[in-house]
Each structure stands twice: as structure tokens, then as C-alpha cells.
C-alpha positions in Angstrom: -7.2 -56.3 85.1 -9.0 -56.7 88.0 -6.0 -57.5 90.1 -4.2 -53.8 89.0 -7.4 -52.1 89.8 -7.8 -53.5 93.8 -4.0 -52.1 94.2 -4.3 -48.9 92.4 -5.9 -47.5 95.4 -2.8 -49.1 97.5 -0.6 -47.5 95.3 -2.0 -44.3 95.8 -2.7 -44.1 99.5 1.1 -44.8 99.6 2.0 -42.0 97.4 -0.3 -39.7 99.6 0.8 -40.7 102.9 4.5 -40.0 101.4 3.4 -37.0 100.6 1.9 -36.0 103.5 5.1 -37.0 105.8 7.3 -35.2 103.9 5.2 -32.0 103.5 4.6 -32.3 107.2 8.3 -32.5 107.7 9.6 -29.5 105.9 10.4 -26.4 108.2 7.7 -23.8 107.4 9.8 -20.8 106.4 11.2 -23.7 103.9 7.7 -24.4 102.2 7.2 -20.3 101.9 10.4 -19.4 100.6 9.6 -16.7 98.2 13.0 -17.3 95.8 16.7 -17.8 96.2 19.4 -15.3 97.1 23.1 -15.6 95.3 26.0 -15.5 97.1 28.3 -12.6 97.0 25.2 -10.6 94.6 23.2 -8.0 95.3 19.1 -8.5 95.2 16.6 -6.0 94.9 13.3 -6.6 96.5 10.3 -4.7 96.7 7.7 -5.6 99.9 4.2 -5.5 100.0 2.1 -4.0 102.7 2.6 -6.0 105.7 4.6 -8.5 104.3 6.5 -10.9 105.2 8.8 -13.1 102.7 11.5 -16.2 103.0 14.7 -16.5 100.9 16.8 -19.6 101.0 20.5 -19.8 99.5 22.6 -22.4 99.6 26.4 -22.2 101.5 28.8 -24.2 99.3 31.7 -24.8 101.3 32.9 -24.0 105.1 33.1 -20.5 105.5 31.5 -17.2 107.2 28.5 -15.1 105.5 27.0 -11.9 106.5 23.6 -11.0 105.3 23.4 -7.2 104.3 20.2 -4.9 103.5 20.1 -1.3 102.3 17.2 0.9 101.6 18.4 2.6 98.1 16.7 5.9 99.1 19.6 7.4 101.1 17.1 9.7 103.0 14.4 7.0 103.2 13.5 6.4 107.0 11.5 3.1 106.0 13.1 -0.1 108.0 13.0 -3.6 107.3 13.8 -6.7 110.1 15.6 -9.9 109.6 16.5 -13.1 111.2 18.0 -16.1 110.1 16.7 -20.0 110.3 18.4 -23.1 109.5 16.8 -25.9 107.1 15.7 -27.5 110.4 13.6 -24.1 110.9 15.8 -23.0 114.2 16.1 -19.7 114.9 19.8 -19.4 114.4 20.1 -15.3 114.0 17.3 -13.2 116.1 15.6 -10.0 114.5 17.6 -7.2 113.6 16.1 -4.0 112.3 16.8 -0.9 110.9 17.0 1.1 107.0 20.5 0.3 106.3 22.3 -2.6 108.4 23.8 -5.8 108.5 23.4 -9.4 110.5 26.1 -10.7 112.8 28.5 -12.8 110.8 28.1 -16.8 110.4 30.2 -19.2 110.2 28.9 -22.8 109.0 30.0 -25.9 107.6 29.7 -26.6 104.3 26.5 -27.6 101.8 23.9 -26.0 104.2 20.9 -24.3 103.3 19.8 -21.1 105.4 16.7 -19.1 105.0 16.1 -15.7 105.6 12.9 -14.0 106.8 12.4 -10.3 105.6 9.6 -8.4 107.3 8.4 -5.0 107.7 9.3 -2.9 110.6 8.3 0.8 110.0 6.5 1.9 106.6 8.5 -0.5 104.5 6.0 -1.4 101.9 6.6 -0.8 98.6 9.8 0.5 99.5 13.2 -0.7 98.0 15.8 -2.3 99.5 18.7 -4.1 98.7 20.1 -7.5 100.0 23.5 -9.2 99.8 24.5 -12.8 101.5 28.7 -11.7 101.7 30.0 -14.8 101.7 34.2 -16.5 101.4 35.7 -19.6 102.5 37.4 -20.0 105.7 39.8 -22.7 107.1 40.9 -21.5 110.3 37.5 -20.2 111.7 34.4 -22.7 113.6 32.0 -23.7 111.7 28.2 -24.1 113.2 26.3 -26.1 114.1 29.3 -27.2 116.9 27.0 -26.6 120.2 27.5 -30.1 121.3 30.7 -32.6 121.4 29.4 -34.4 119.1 29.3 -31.8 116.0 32.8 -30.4 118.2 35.1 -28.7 115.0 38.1 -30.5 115.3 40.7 -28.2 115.4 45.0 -28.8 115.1 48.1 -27.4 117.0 50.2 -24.2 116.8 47.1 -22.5 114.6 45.2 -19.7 115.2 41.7 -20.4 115.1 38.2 -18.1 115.3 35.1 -18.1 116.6 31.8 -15.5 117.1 29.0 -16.2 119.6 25.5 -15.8 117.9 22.7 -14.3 119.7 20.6 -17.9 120.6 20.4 -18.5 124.1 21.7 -22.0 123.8 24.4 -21.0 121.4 28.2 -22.3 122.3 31.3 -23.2 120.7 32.8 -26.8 120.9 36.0 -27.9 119.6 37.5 -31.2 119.4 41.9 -31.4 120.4 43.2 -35.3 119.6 46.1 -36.0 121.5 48.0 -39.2 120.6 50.4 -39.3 123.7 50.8 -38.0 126.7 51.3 -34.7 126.1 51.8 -30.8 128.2 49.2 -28.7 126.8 49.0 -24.8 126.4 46.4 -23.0 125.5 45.6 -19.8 124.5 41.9 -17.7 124.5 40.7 -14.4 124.5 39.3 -11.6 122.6 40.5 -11.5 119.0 40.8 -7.9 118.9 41.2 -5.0 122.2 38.4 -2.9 121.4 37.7 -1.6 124.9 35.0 -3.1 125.8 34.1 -5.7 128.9 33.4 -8.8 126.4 33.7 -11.9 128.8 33.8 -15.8 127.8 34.0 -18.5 129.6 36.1 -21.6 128.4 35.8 -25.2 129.8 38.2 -28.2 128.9 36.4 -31.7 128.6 37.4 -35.1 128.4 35.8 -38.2 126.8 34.0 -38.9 130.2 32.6 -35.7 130.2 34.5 -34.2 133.7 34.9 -30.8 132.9 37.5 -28.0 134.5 37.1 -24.0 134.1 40.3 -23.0 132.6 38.9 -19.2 131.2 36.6 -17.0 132.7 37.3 -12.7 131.6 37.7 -10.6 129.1 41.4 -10.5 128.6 43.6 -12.7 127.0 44.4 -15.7 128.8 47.2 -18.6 128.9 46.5 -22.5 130.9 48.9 -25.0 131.0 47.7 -28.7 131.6 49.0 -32.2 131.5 47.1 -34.9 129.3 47.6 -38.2 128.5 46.4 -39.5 125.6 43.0 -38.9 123.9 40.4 -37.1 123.1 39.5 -33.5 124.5 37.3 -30.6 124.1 37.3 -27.4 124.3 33.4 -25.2 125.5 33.4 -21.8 124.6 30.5 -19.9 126.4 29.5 -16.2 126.5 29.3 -14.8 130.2 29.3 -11.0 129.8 28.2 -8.9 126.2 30.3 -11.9 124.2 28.2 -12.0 121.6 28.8 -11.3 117.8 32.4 -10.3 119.3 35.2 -12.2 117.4 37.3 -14.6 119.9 40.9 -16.4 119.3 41.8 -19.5 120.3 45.4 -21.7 119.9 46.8 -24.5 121.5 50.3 -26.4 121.4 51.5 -29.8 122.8 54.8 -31.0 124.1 55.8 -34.6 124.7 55.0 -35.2 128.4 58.6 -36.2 129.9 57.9 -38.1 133.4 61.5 -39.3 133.3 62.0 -42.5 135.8 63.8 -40.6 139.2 67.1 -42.3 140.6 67.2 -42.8 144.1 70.3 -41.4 145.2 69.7 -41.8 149.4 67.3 -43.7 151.9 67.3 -42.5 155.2 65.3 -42.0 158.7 65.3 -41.9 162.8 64.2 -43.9 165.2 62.3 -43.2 167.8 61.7 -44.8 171.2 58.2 -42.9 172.7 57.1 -42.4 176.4 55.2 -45.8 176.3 58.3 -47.7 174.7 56.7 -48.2 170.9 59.8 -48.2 168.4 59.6 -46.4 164.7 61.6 -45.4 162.1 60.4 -42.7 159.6 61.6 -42.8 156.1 63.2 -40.4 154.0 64.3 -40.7 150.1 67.0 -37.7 148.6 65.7 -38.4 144.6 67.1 -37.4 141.2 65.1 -35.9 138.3 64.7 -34.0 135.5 61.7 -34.5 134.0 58.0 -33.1 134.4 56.9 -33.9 137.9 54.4 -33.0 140.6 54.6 -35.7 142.9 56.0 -39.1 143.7 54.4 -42.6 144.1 56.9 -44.7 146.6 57.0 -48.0 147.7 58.5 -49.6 150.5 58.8 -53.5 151.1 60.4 -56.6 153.1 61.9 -57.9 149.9 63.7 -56.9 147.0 61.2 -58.3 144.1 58.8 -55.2 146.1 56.7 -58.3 147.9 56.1 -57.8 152.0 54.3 -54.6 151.4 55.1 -51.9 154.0 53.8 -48.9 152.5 52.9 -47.0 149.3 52.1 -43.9 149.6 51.0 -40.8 146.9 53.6 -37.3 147.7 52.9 -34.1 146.4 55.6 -31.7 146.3 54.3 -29.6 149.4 54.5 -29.7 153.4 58.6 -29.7 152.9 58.4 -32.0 150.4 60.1 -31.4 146.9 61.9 -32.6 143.6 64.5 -33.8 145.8 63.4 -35.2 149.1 60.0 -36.1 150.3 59.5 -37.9 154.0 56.9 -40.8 154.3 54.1 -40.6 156.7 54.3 -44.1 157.8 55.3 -45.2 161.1 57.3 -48.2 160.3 58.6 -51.0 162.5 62.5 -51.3 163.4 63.7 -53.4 160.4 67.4 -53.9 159.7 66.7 -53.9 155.8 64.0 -52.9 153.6 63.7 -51.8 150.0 62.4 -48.6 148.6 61.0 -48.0 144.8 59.5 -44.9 143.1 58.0 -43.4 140.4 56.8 -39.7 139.1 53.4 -38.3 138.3 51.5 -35.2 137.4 48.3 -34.7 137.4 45.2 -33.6 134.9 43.0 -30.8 135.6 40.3 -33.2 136.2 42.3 -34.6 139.2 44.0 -38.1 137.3 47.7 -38.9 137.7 49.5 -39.6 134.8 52.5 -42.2 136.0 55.9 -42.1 134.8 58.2 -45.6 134.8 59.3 -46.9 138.0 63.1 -46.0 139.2 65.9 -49.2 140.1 65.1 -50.7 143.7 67.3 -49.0 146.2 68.2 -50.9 149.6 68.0 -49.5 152.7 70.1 -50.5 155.7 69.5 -49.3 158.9 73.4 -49.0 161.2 73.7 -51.8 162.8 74.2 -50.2 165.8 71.3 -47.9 166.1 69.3 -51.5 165.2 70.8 -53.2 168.3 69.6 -50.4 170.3 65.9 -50.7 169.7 65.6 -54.4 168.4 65.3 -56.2 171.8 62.7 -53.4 173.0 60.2 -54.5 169.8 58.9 -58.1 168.8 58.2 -58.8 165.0 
């Protein structure tokens, strides 16, 4: 008996501390929420002078709400403010005031619990008002809290998809695209609706490392085109110019990226004999291709397994370069034979080449008579 009464007091400084930490924890509009609003049902409410009241309900599924308040005098001047919190007690809706009026829609993800302040703004005591938390299901619209990558709404191809900027200053949009190949990317943003006005957004893709590329910055609607190899990508949505509360669309589609493997249907150059008596021959190699390229990565060696390295160099289609032809910079030294070898890339919008296969080796062999002329005027 004894024993049970030295750790009653254990017991209960337990219970107390628990209690204390958890109280302590709540939000504060949580512990002064005055009652509980249905969804899709109108509430009467009746405030006191000065007051100030909390009402929490409860969103059941992914979708978009829209809180609504009426004074039910239709010439009553008196005006209520209201502003929106999360269980977390964030500001996630900033005051909005007036007699009859509503808050800017909300999208959020399923079983969340929101609270909503009511307060007086101009000789609303004892004045009546009605409130409604509209509310349906949605499966093609963002659902908050996506600000970061991390809580990113993943989102699929060939799908219109929605969003609406809230009013926070910290407040963006992330979406999440999986790609499980290499893939050529379009993708589609802008306003969801012409209304006239000079809304502007600004758009950023992502990638797993975090480099980021500008793809959208306006008001109109917008296309971008990029090659990705596989992974995972996201898409930031930002407002630049009166975005907010302003429905947006977004939609992308993939392709199989095609870097077909180029045939090598010529090897060519000159050679040169300068002032000073140094001997070169340029290089230049007529290609084949019909896939996606941008550029080509060639190879030049002594031997045909590609060992003896004479060159490798990165061409972008650009400086008389093209699809069909591109020159080498390299100065190389009179050789009867050599070996060329090439392969296709593009490039990502955060500067990465994505390589296609390597084409056949092709030989090269310089006339024997244009070799004879410069051999004996160069030592190897």
C-alpha cells in the first residue's frame, strides 16, 4: 500500500505534464473554436459586441471549398471579416470583409481540418448572418498544402489540371511529373479562362537535384518543349503580377525520346601545308539520321577497336554545322588511315546531354597520293 502511494504522485505528474504538452501544442484558434460548420449547409450565427468566434469543419476528401457569409437583412450595412487557418494555426486565407461576400476558393487534400475566424468589422453585433463552407470533390485540381517538392501533387499526362494562387506571401504551387524513360516533353500553362485582365505567373521546371529553368513568365497561354531522360520532375507555379485567387491550367504530354544511332555515310578533309611547313588535315563526316537530335558526339582514332585517341569532340548543329555534316575543330596530323565513330544527343533545359547509341565505325582513307605529298615533310 505504501508502494502504490510513493507512485501515485509519479503517475500524476505524468498525466499533467501530458497534459500540458498537448494543450501547449494545440493551435490557439483550435482551443477557441466556438462549434463546427457542415459542409455544403447553411449556419446562422449571431455575434456579440466585439466579438470574435472560431469554427472548425472538417474536409473529407480532396476537393475545393469556398466559405460564404451573408447578412440576412438585404439593406443591412453591418459587415463581418474572415480569414482562414489551418490545424497547424497558419494563416492560409487573409481577412476579407464586407456584408455579403465570399473567400477565395480552396483546394486541399483530403481529411483536413480548417478553422475559420469570424470577427466584427463595422456594427456587426447582434446582427445576423449567414455562413456556408461550399464544398465538392475534385480530381483534376491541386490540392494544398503543395508549396514545397516534397508535398508536390503528382500529377499524369494528357490531363487538364487546375490550380488558384491564395493570398499568403509564401504561397506556390508544386507538382510532381514521373517520367520512366527518356522522354520529349510538352507543356502547356496559362490562364484558365481570358477575362482581360494582366494576371501573370511564373512557372519553373525542376529536377531531382534541384537545378531549375524558367520555362513561363506572362499572362497568356504558353507552350515549352523539352527533352528529359528519365526521372523525377517538378513543376513551380508562382504568382508574378495580380495572379492571385485567378484560376490557372496546366497539361503536359510525353513522347518516347528517339536519338536514333546516325550512319556515317562520308569521311572527308584537306590538307594543308602552312607558311612555316606544319602539315594538317581537317575532318569532315556527311551523316544519316532521323531521329531527335541537337548535336553529335564524334570520335576519331589510330585503330579500329576506337583505341589511339585523336579526338572527341561535342558538335552542336550551328557555325555551318547540321543534321548532315559537321567539320571537326581539330588539327590533325597527316595519317594515311584513321577511324571515325559517332553518336547523337540533345540536351535538357538544365544544360545535360542525353546520348543516343553509338553509329558502325567508318574508316577513313586518305588518297594515296595526296599522303605522298605531305608525308616526307612531317615526322610521326
Amino acid at each position: 500500500m505504501k508502494k502504490s502511494m510513493k507512485k501515485l504522485p509519479l503517475w500524476c505528474g505524468a498525466l499533467l505534464i501530458c497534459c500540458v504538452l498537448t494543450f501547449l501544442g494545440m493551435p490557439k484558434e483550435v482551443r477557441a473554436a466556438d462549434g463546427t460548420l457542415s459542409l455544403n449547409k447553411t449556419k446562422n450565427i449571431t455575434n456579440e459586441e466585439l466579438g470574435k468566434r472560431v469554427y472548425a469543419f472538417r474536409v473529407p476528401n480532396t476537393g475545393n471549398f469556398t466559405v460564404t457569409v451573408k447578412n440576412t437583412n438585404p439593406t443591412g450595412n453591418e459587415r463581418l471579416k474572415l480569414s482562414l487557418y489551418d490545424s497547424n494555426n497558419k494563416k492560409i486565407i487573409p481577412e476579407v470583409a464586407g456584408t455579403t461576400f465570399s473567400l477565395p476558393t480552396y483546394s486541399s487534400k483530403g481529411n483536413r481540418t480548417y478553422y475559420l475566424k469570424v470577427e466584427n468589422d463595422y456594427y456587426a453585433w447582434r446582427a445576423s448572418f449567414d455562413i456556408k463552407v461550399s464544398y465538392k470533390t475534385t480530381k483534376n485540381w491541386e490540392a494544398e498544402n503543395n508549396n514545397t517538392s516534397k508535398t508536390a501533387n503528382k500529377i499524369t499526362a494528357k490531363k487538364d489540371w487546375y490550380g488558384m494562387l491564395n493570398g499568403t506571401a509564401d504561397d506556390c504551387d508544386y507538382y510532381k511529373i514521373k517520367l520512366n524513360g527518356k522522354r520529349k516533353v510538352t507543356i502547356n500553362f496559362g490562364p484558365a479562362e481570358v477575362d482581360g485582365e494582366q494576371h501573370a505567373w511564373k512557372v519553373s521546371l525542376m529536377n531531382s537535384k534541384n537545378e531549375s529553368k524558367q520555362i513561363f513568365y506572362g499572362s497568356t497561354r504558353q507552350t515549352y518543349q523539352a527533352y528529359l531522360n528519365k526521372g523525377t520532375y517538378y513543376l513551380k507555379v508562382e504568382n508574378v503580377y495580380s495572379a492571385v485567387n485567378v484560376k490557372y491550367k496546366l497539361r503536359y504530354t510525353e513522347k518516347q525520346l528517339n536519338i536514333k544511332k546516325p550512319t556515317i555515310t562520308g569521311v572527308g578533309g584537306t590538307a594543308h601545308n602552312e607558311f612555316f611547313g606544319t602539315n594538317y588535315t581537317d575532318i569532315y563526316v556527311k551523316l544519316k539520321n532521323s531521329g531527335d537530335c541537337q548535336g553529335y558526339y564524334v570520335k576519331v582514332a589510330k585503330k579500329k577497336n576506337m583505341n589511339g585517341n585523336l579526338a572527341k569532340e561535342t558538335i552542336l548543329f550551328n557555325n555551318g554545322n547540321s543534321r548532315k555534316k559537321v567539320t571537326l575543330t581539330t588539327r590533325f596530323s597527316i595519317l594515311r588511315k584513321y577511324y571515325v565513330q559517332v553518336r547523337g544527343f540533345v540536351q535538357d533545359p538544365f544544360g545535360h546531354k542525353i546520348y543516343g547509341n553509338y553509329s558502325k565505325v567508318k574508316t577513313a582513307t586518305m588518297k594515296k597520293s595526296v599522303y605522298n605529298k605531305y608525308r616526307k615533310k612531317i615526322s610521326y
